[in-house]
C-alpha positions as CSV (number, residue, x, y, z in Angstrom):
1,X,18.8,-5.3,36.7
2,X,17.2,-1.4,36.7
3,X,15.7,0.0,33.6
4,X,18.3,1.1,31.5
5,X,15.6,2.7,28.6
6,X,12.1,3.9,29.8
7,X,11.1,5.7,26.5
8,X,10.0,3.6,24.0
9,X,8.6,6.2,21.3
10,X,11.5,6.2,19.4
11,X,10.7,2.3,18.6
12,X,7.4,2.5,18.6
13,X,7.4,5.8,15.9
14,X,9.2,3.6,13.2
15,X,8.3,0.0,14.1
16,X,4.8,1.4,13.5
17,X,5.8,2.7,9.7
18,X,7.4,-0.7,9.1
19,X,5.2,-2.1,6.0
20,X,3.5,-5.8,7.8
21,X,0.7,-8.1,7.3
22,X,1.7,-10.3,10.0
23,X,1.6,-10.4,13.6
24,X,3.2,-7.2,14.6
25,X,3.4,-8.7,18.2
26,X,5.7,-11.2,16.6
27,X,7.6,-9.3,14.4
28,X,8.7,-7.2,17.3
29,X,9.3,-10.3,19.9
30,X,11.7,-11.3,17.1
31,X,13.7,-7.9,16.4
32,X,14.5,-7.4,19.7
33,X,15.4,-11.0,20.2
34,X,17.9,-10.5,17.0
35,X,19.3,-7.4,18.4
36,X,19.7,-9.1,22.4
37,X,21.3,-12.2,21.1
38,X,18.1,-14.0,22.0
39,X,18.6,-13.0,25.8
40,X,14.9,-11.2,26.1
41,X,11.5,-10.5,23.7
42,X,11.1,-7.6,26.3
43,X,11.8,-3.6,25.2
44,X,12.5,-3.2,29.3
45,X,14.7,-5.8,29.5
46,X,16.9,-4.2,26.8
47,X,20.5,-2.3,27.5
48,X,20.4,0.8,26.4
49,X,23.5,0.1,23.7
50,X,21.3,-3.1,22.2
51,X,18.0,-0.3,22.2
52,X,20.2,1.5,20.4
53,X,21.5,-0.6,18.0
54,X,17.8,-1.8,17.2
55,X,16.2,1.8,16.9
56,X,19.1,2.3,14.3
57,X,18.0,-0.6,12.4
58,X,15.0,-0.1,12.4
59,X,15.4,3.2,10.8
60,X,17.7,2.3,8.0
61,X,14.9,-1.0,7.4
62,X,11.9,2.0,7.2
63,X,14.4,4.3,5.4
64,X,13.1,8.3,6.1
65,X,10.6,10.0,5.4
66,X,11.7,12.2,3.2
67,X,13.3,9.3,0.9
68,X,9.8,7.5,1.5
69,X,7.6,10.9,0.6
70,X,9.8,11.3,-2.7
71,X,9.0,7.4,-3.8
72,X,5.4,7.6,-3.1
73,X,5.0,10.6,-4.9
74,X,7.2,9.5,-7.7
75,X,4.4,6.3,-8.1
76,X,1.3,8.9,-7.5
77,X,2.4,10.9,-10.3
78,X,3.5,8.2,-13.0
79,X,-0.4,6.6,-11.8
80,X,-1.6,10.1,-12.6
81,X,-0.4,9.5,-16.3
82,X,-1.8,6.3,-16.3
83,X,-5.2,7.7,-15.8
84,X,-6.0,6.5,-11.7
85,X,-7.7,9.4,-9.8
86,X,-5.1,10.1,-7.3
87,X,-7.2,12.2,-5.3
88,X,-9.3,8.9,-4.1
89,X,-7.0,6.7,-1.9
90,X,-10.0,3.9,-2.1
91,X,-9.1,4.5,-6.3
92,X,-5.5,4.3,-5.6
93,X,-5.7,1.1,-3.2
94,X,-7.5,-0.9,-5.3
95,X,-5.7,0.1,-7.9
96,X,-2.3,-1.3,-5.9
97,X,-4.0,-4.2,-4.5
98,X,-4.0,-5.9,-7.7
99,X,-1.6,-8.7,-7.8
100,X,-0.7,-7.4,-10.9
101,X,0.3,-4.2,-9.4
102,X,1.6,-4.4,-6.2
103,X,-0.7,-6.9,-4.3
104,X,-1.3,-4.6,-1.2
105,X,-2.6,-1.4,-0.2
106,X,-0.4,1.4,-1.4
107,X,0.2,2.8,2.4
108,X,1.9,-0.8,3.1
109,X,4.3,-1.3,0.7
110,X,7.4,-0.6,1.4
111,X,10.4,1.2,-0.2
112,X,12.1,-1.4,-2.3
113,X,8.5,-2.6,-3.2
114,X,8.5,1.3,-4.0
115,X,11.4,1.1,-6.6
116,X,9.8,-2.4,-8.3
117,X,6.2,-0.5,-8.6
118,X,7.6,2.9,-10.4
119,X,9.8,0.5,-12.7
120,X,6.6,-1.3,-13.1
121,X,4.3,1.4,-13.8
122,X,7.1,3.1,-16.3
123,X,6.9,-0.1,-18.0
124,X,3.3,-0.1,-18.5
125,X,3.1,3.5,-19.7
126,X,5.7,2.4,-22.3
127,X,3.9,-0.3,-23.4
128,X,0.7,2.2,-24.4
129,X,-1.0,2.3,-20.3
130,X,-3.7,1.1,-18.9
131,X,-6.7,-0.7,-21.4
132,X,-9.8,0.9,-21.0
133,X,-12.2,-1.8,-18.7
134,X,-14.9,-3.7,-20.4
135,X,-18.3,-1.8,-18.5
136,X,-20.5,-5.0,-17.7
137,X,-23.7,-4.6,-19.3
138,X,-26.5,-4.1,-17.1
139,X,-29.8,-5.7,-18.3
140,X,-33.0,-3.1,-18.5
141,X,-36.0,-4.7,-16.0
142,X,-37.4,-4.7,-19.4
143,X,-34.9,-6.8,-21.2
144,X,-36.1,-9.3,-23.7
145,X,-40.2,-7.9,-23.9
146,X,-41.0,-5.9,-26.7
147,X,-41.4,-2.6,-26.9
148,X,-44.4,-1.4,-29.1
149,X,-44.2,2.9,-30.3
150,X,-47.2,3.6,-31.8
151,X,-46.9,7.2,-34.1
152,X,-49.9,9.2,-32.9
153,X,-49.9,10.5,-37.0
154,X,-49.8,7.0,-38.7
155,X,-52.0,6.3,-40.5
156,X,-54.9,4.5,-38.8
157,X,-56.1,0.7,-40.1
């Protein structure tokens, strides 16, 4: 059987914004066996109408940009309120890879994980934002000697 599709950058441009921990190897064997009717794990060995089919899914499962822009921004502002420096993406990770939070970087979730964070963060603005963290206390190298101020204009003994 010839070729039928010998461009793959339409795959590869949102199967690389898909959100995924895993084995992307994997992940990719299995769409296009979903979308062959487990005839082939190989792009080349794909029709053009099943390439098609897939791309399109593919796209509706990353949703566009412009939908995934307007969500991330709508979370960066309402974690503005909240107090996180949203000009440090290390601030704003750690922030999201809280379990609490999201439990993942914020450039990997996804958009329905999207909707659950700004519900989430809405509800914690509501319920009076972030608490303050506790600062450990660091000890002094001097901790526990005393320390002896002798007044040059006491009286001496």
């Amino acid at each position: 059987m010839r070729q039928e599709v010998r461009n793959f950058a339409r795959f590869y441009m949102t199967f690389n914004r898909l959100p995924w921990d895993g084995d992307r190897e994997d992940l990719k064997k299995t769409l296009v066996l979903e979308h062959t009717g487990n005839r082939t794990d190989s792009l080349r060995e794909m029709t053009r109408a099943e390439y098609e089919a897939c791309c399109d899914s593919l796209e509706r499962l990353a949703g566009t940009d412009a939908e995934r822009r307007k969500k991330r921004s709508v979370c960066l502002r309402l974690m503005q309120r909240l107090g996180v420096d949203t000009t440090d993406w290390q601030r704003v990770n750690d922030f999201c890879e809280d379990p609490r939070i999201a439990g993942k970087p914020f450039a990997r979730i996804s958009l329905d994980e999207l909707d659950a964070l700004s519900v989430k963060l809405r509800a914690i603005e509501r319920n009076g934002g972030l608490k303050p963290r506790k600062e450990k206390q660091r000890e002094t190298p001097a901790a526990g000697l005393w320390l002896i101020h002798i007044d040059p204009d006491a009286p001496k003994c």
